[in-house]
C-alpha positions as CSV (number, residue, x, y, z in Angstrom):
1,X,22.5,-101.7,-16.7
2,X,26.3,-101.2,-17.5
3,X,29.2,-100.7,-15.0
4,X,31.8,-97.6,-15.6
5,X,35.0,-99.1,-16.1
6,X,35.6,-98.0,-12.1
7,X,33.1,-99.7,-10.8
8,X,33.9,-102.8,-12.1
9,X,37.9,-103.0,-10.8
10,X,36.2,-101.7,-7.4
11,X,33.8,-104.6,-7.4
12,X,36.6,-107.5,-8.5
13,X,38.9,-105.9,-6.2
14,X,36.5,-106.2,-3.2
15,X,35.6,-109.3,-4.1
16,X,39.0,-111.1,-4.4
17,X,40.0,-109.1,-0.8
18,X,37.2,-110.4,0.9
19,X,37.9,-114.1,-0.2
20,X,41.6,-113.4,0.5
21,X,40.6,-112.2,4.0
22,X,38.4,-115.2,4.6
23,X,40.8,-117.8,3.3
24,X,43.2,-116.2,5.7
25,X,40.8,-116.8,8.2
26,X,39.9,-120.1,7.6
27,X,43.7,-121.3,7.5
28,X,43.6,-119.9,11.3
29,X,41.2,-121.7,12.3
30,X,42.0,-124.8,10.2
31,X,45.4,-124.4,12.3
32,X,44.1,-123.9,15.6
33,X,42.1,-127.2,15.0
34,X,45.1,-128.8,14.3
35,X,47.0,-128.2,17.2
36,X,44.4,-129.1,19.6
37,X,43.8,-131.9,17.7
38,X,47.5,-132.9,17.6
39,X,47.8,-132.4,21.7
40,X,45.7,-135.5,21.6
41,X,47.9,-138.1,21.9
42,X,45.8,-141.2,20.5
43,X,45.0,-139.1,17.9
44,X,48.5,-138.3,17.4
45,X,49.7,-142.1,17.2
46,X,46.7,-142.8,15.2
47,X,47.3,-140.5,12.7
48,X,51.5,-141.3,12.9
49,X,50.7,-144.2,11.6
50,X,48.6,-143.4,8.9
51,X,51.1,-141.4,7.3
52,X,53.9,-144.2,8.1
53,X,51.4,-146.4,6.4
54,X,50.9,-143.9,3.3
55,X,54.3,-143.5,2.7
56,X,55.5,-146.6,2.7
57,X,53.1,-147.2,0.2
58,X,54.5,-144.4,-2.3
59,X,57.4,-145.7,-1.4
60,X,56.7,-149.2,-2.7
61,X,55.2,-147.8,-5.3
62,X,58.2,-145.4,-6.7
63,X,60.4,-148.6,-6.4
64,X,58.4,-150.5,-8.7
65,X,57.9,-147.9,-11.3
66,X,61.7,-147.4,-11.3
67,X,61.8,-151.1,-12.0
68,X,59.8,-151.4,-14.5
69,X,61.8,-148.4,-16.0
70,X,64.9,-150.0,-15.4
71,X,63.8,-153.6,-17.1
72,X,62.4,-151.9,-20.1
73,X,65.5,-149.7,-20.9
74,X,67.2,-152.9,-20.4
75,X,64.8,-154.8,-23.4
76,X,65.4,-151.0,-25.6
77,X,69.2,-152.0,-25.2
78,X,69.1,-155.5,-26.3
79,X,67.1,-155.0,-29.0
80,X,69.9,-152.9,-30.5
């Protein structure tokens, strides 16, 4: 059975405020989680250093691209 035109922008509508709603929700939660998780303090230095640990790695790992950059521009300018 069809839809009128109506119908179907009330029933997207709905449908994409509801999940807006929830997701708002969620985040909330998801927040209030984090905080009490964060008052922990051995989870706090546990998860400190994880991220130190993660970003050094990037790090690291940003330096040797731009080397590897760097020496091949240097080969592209010799070979001129």
């Amino acid at each position: 059975m069809g839809h009128t035109l109506l119908e179907k922008i009330v029933k997207e509508r709905v449908g994409q405020t509801l999940v807006g709603t929830v997701n708002v929700a969620v985040d909330k939660l998801a927040e209030e989680i984090a905080r009490e998780a964060l008052a922990d303090e051995t989870f706090r230095r546990a998860l400190r250093e994880f991220v130190r640990l993660r970003s050094q790695e990037l790090l690291d790992e940003l330096l040797r691209n731009g080397s590897r950059r760097r020496t091949g521009a240097k080969r592209l300018r010799k070979r001129r």
